[in-house]
ROMIKOL-722226 format. One record per residue: x, y, z of N, C-alpha, C in turn; residue in three letters. Coordinates in steps of 0.2 Angstrom, whole numbers, padded with zeros to 4 digits, always signed. Last residue first. Layout:
<sites>
XYZXYZXYZALA/...
</sites>
This chain:
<sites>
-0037-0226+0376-0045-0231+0375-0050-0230+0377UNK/-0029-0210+0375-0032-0217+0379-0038-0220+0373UNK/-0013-0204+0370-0021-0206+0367-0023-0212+0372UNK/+0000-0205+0374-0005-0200+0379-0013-0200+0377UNK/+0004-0210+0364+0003-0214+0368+0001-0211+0376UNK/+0011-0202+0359+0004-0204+0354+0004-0209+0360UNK/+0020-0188+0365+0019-0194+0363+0012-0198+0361UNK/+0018-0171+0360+0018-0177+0365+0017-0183+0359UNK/+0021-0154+0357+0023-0161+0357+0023-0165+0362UNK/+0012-0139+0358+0014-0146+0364+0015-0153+0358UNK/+0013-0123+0353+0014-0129+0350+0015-0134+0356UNK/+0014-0111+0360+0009-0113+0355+0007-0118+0351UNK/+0031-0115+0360+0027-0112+0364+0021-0110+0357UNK/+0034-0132+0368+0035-0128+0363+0031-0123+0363UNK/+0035-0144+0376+0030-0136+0379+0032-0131+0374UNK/+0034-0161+0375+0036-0154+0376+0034-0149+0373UNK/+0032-0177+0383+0028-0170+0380+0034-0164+0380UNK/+0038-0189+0386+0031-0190+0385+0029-0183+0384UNK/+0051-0189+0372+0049-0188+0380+0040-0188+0380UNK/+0054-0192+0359+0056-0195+0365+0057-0196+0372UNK/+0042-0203+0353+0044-0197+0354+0047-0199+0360UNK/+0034-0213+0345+0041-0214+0347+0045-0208+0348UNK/+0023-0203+0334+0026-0210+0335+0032-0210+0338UNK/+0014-0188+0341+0017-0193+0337+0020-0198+0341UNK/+0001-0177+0343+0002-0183+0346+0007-0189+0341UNK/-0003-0160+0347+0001-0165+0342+0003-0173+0345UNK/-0009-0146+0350-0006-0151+0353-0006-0158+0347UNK/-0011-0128+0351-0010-0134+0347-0007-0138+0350UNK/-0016-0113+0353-0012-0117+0356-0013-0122+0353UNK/-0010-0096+0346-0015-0100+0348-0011-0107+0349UNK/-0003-0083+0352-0009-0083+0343-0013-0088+0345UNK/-0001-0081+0369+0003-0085+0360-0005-0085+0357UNK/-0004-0080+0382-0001-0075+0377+0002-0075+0370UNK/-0020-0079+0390-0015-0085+0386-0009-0078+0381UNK/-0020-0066+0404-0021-0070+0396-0016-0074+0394UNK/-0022-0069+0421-0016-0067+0416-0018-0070+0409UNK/-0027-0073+0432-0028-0067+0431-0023-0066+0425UNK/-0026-0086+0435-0022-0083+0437-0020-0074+0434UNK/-0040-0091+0434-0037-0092+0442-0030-0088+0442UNK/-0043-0089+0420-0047-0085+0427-0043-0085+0432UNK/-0032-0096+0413-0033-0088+0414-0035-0084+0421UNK/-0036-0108+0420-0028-0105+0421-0028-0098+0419UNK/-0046-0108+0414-0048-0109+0420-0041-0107+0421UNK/-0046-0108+0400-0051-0104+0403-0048-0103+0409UNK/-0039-0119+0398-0037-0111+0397-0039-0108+0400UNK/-0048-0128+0399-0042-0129+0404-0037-0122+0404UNK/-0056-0128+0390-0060-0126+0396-0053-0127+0400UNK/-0048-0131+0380-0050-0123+0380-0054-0123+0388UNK/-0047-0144+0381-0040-0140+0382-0043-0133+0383UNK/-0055-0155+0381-0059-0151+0387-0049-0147+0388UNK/-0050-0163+0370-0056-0159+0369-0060-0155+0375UNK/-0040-0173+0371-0037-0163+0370-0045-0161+0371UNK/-0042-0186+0375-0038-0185+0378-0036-0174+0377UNK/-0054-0187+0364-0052-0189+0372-0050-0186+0375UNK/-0048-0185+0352-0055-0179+0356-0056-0183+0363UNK/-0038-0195+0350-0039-0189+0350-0044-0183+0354UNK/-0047-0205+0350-0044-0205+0357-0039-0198+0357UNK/-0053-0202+0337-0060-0205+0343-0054-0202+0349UNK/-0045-0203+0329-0047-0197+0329-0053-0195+0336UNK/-0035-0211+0321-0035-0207+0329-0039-0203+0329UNK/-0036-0211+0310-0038-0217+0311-0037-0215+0320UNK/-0022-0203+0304-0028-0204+0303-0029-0211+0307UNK/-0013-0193+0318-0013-0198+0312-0022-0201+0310UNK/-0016-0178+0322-0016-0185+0325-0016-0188+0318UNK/-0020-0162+0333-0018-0165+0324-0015-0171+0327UNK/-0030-0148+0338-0023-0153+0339-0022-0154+0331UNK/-0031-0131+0343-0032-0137+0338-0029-0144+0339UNK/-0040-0115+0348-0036-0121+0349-0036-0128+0345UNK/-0037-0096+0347-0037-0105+0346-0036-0111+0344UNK/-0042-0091+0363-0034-0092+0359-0038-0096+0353UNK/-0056-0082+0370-0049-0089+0370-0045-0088+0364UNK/-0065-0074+0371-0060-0074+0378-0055-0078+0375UNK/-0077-0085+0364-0073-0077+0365-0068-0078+0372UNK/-0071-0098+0356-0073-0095+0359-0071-0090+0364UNK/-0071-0107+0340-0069-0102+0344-0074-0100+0349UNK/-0070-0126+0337-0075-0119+0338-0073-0111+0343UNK/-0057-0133+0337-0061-0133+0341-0064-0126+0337UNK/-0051-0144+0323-0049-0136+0326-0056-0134+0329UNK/-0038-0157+0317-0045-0155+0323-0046-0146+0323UNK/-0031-0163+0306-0032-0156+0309-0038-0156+0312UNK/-0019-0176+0302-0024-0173+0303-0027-0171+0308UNK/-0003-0180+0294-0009-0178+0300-0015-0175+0299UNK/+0007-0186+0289+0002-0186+0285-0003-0186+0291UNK/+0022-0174+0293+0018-0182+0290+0013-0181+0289UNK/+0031-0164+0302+0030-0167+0295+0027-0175+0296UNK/+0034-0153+0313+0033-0159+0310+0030-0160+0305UNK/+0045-0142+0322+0042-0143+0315+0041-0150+0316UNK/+0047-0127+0333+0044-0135+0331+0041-0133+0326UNK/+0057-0118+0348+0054-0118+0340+0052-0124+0338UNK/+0062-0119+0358+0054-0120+0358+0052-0119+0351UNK/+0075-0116+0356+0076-0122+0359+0067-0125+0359UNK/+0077-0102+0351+0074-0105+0345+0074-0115+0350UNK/+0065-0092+0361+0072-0095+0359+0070-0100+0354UNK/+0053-0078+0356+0056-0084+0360+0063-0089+0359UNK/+0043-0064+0353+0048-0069+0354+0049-0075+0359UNK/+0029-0067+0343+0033-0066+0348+0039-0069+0350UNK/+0024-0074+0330+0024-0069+0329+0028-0064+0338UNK/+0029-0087+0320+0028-0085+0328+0030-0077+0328UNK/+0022-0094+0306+0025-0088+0308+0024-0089+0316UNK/+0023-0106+0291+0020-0104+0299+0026-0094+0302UNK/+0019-0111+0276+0022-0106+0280+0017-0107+0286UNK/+0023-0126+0265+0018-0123+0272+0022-0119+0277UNK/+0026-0130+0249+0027-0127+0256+0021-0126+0259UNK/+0026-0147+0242+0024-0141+0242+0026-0136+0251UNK/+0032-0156+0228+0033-0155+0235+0029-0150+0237UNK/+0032-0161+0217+0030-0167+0220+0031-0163+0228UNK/+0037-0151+0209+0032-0151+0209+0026-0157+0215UNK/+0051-0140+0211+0050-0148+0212+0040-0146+0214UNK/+0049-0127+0203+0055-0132+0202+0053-0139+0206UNK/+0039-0124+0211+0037-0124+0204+0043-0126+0198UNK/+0030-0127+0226+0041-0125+0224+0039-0128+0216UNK/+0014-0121+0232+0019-0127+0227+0028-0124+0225UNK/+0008-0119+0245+0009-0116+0241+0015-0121+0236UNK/-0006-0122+0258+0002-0124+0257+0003-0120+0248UNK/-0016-0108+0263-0016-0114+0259-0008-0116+0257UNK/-0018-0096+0269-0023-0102+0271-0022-0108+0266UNK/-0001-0092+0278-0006-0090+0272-0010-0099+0272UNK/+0007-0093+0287+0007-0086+0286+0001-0084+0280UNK/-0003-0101+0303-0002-0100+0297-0001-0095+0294UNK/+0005-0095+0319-0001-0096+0314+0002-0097+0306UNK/+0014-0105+0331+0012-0096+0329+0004-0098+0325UNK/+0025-0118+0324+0024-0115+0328+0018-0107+0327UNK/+0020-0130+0315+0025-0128+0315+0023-0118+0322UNK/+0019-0144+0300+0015-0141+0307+0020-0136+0312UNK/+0016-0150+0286+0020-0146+0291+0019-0142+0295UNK/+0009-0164+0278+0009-0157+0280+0014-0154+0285UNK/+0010-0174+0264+0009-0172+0269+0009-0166+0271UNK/+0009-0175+0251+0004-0180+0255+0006-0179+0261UNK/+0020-0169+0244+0014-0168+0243+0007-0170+0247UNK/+0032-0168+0254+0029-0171+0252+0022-0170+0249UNK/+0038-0152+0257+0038-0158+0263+0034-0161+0255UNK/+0045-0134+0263+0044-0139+0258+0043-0145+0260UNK/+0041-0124+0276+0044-0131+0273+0041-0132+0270UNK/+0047-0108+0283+0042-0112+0275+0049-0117+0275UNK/+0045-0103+0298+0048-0107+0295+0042-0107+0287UNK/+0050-0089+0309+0045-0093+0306+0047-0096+0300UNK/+0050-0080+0325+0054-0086+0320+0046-0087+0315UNK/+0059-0068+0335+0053-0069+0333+0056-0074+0327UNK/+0069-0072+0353+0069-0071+0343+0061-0071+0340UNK/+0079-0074+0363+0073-0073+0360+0074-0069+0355UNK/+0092-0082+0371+0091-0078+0366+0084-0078+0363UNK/+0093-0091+0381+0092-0084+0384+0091-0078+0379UNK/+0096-0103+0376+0089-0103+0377+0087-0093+0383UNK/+0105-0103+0362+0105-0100+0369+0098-0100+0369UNK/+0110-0104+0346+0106-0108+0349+0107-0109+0358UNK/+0108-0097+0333+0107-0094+0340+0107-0098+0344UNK/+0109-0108+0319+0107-0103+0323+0112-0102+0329UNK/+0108-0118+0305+0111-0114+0309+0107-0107+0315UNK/+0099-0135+0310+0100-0129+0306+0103-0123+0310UNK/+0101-0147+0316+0097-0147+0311+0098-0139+0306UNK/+0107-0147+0326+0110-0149+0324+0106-0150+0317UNK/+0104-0132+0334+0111-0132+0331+0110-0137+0327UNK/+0093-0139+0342+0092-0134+0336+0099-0134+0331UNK/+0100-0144+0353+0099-0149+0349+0097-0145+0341UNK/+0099-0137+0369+0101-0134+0365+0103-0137+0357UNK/+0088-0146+0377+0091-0142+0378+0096-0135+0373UNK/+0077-0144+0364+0077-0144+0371+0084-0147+0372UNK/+0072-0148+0350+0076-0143+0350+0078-0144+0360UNK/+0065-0162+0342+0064-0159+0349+0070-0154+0351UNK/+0053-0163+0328+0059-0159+0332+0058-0159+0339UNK/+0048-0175+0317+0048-0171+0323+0053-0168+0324UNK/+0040-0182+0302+0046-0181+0307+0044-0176+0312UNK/+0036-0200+0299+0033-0194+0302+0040-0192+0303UNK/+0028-0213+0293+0030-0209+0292+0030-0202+0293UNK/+0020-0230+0303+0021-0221+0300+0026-0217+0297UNK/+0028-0246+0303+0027-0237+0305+0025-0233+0303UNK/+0025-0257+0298+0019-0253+0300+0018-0243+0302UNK/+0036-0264+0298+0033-0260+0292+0027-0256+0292UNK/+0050-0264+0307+0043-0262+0309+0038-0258+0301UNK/+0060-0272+0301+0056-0275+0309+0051-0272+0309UNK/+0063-0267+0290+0059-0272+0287+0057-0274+0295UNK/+0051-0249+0291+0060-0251+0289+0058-0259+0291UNK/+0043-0232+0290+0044-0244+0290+0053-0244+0289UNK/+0052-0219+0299+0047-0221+0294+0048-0228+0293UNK/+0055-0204+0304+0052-0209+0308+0048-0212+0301UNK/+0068-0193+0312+0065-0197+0304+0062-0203+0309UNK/+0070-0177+0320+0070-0186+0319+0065-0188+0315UNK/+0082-0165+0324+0076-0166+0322+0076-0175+0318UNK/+0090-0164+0338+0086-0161+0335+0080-0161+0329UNK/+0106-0174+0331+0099-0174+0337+0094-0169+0334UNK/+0109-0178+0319+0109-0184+0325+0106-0181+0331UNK/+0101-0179+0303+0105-0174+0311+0106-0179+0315UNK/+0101-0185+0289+0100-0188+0295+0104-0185+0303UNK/+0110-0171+0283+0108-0180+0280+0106-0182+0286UNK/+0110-0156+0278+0109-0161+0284+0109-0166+0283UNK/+0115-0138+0272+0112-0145+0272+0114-0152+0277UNK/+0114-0122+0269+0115-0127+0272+0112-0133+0268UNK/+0115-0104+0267+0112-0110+0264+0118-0117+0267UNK/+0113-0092+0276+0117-0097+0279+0114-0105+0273UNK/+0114-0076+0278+0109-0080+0276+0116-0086+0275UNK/+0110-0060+0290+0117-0065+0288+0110-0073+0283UNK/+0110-0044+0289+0106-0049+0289+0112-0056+0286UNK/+0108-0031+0303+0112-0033+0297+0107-0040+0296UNK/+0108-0015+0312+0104-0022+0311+0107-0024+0303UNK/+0116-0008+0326+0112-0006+0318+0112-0015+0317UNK/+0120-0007+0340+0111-0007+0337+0109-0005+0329UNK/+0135-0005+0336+0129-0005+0341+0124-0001+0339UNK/+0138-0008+0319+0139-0002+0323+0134-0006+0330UNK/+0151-0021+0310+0143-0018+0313+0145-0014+0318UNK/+0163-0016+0298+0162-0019+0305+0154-0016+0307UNK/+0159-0028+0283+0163-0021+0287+0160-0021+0295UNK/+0156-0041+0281+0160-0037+0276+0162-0031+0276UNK/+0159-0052+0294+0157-0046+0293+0161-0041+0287UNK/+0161-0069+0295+0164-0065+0295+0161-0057+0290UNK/+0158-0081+0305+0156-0078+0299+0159-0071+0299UNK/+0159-0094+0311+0162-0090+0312+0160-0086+0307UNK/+0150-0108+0318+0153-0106+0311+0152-0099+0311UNK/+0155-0123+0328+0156-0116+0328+0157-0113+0323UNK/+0158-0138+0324+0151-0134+0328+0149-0127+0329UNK/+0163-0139+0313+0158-0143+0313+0155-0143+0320UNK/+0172-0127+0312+0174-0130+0313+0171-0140+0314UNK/+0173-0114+0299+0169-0119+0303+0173-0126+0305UNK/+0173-0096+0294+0178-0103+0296+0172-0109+0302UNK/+0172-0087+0279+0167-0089+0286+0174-0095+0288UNK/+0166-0074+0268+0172-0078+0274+0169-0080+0279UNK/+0151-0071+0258+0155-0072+0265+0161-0077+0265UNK/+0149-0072+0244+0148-0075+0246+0154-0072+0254UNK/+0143-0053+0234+0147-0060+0236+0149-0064+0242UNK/+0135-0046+0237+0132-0051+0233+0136-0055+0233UNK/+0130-0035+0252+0137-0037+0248+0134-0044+0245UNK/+0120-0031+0259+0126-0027+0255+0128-0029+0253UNK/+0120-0046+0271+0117-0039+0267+0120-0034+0264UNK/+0130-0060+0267+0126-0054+0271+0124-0048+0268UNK/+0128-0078+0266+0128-0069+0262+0126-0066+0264UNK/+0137-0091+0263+0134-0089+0268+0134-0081+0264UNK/+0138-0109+0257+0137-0102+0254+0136-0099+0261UNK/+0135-0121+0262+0137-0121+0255+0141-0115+0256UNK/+0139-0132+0277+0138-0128+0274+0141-0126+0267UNK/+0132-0147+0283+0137-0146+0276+0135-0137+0276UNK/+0133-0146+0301+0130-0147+0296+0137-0147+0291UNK/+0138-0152+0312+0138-0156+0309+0133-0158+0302UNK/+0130-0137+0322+0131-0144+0324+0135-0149+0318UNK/+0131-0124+0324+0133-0125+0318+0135-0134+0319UNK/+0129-0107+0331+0130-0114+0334+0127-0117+0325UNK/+0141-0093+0325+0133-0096+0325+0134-0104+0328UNK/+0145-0074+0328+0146-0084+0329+0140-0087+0330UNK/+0153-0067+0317+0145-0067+0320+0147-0076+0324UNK/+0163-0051+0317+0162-0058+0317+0156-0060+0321UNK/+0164-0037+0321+0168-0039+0314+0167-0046+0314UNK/+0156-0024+0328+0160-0031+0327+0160-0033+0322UNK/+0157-0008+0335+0161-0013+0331+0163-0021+0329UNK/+0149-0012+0351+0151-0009+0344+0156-0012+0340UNK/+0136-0024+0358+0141-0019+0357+0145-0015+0350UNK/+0124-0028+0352+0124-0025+0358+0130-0021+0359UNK/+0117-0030+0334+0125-0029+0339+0121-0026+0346UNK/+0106-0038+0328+0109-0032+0327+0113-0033+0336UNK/+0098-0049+0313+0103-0046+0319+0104-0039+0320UNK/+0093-0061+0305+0092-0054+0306+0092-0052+0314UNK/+0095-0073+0297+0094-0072+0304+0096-0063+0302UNK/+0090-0090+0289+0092-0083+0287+0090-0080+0296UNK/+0095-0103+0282+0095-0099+0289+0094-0095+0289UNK/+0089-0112+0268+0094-0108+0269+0090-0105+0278UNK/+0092-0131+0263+0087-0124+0264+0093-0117+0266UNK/+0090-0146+0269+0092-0142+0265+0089-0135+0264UNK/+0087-0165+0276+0086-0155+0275+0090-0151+0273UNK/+0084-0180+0274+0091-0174+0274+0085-0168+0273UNK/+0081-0192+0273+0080-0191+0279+0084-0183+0281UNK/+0074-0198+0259+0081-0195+0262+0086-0195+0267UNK/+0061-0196+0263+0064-0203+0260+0072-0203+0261UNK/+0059-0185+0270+0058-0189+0274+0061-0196+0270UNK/+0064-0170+0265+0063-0174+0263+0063-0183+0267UNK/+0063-0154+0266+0061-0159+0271+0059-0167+0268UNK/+0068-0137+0264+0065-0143+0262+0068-0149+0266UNK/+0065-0120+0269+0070-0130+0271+0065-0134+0267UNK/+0071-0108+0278+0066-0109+0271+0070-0116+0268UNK/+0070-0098+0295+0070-0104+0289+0067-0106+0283UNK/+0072-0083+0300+0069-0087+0297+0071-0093+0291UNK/+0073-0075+0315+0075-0080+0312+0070-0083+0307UNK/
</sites>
């Protein structure tokens, strides 16, 4: 699965394309079904063919329809251009408004239990793994934070809007997309000193956090260490990151490579 989304926090909308690369367990199938929560779809186009898919949606279920029937185990590619104005679960806009004008401006994902659907097309079974990697587009003043490794050492400019730029992430194993994670805003990047044996590891906190940040993450590699040793079993993801946002909705979750928690896990 790969996403290529723009992210516009003033808006609070996403827009972009799905793209998923498949292949059949059984023979002959003639339709793809995608979880498809209350988006706008545009356009849908499959591999071979330049013109646009038959597809039927009913604003959860988006039926697509195969421009010849796929064989067991041969691989096709479906692209799914979309758009969202404020998802209602899955992913969440956080910025002033006139009771809190101090807020932050920040967004997050929390995909868990199956919420993925409402931001963009997919697979959304937490028994489906998948290798994923997203480029979002986001504001120039901010960053995109987003599961695996970066796929390149510097966000990169949309040469049609100049006020935005991309940042590619890649998860290079599989996993369902319910652990998939993206945030956006104006963070900033701790990144521990490697060391042999370890993953590694970084957080990221809004400016002005940066004391209760190394509080609360800065003994995370010697807690690897100690879970490897005691359980005889390497860390198994590129590397670990932990993230600390505004009014999240659970005190943490376990994206893989990624931990979203609430900013209110930073002590004094």
């Amino acid at each position: 699965l790969h996403l290529d989304v723009k992210i516009d926090p003033a808006t609070e909308t996403v827009s972009g394309r799905s793209t998923l690369v498949l292949s059949p367990v059984v023979d002959q199938v003639t339709h793809i079904r995608l979880d498809a929560s209350d988006l706008e779809i545009d356009k849908i186009y499959i591999q071979g063919n330049p013109d646009p898919a038959a597809y039927e949606y009913d604003g959860r279920n988006l039926l697509v329809e195969l421009w010849e029937p796929l064989a067991m185990n041969e691989t096709t590619t479906i692209v799914v251009q979309y758009s969202v104005e404020r998802p209602a679960l899955g992913l969440y806009f956080i910025k002033p408004d006139a009771a809190s004008p101090d807020r932050p401006v920040q967004v997050w994902s929390q995909n868990q239990d199956d919420d993925a659907r409402y931001w963009f097309p997919c697979i959304d079974d937490p028994a489906m793994k998948m290798t994923t990697s997203i480029s979002a587009a986001v504001p120039l003043d901010y960053v995109a934070i987003s599961n695996g490794v970066p796929r390149t050492d510097k966000p990169t400019e949309r040469y049609w809007e100049p006020e935005f730029q991309y940042w590619h992430w890649q998860q290079n194993k599989p996993h369902p997309v319910y652990l998939m994670s993206l945030l956006v805003g104006p963070f900033v990047e701790h990144v521990e000193p490697a060391q042999e044996g370890l993953p590694p590891v970084n957080w990221y906190h809004l400016p002005g956090q940066e004391e209760p940040a190394r509080r609360a993450f800065h003994r995370t590699a010697d807690m690897i260490r100690f879970y490897q040793d005691f359980l005889g079993c390497p860390y198994p993801w590129d590397g670990y990151g932990q993230i600390a946002v505004s009014e999240f909705v659970f005190g943490g979750m376990e994206n893989t490579g990624l931990s979203t928690m609430t900013e209110r896990v930073l002590p004094d």
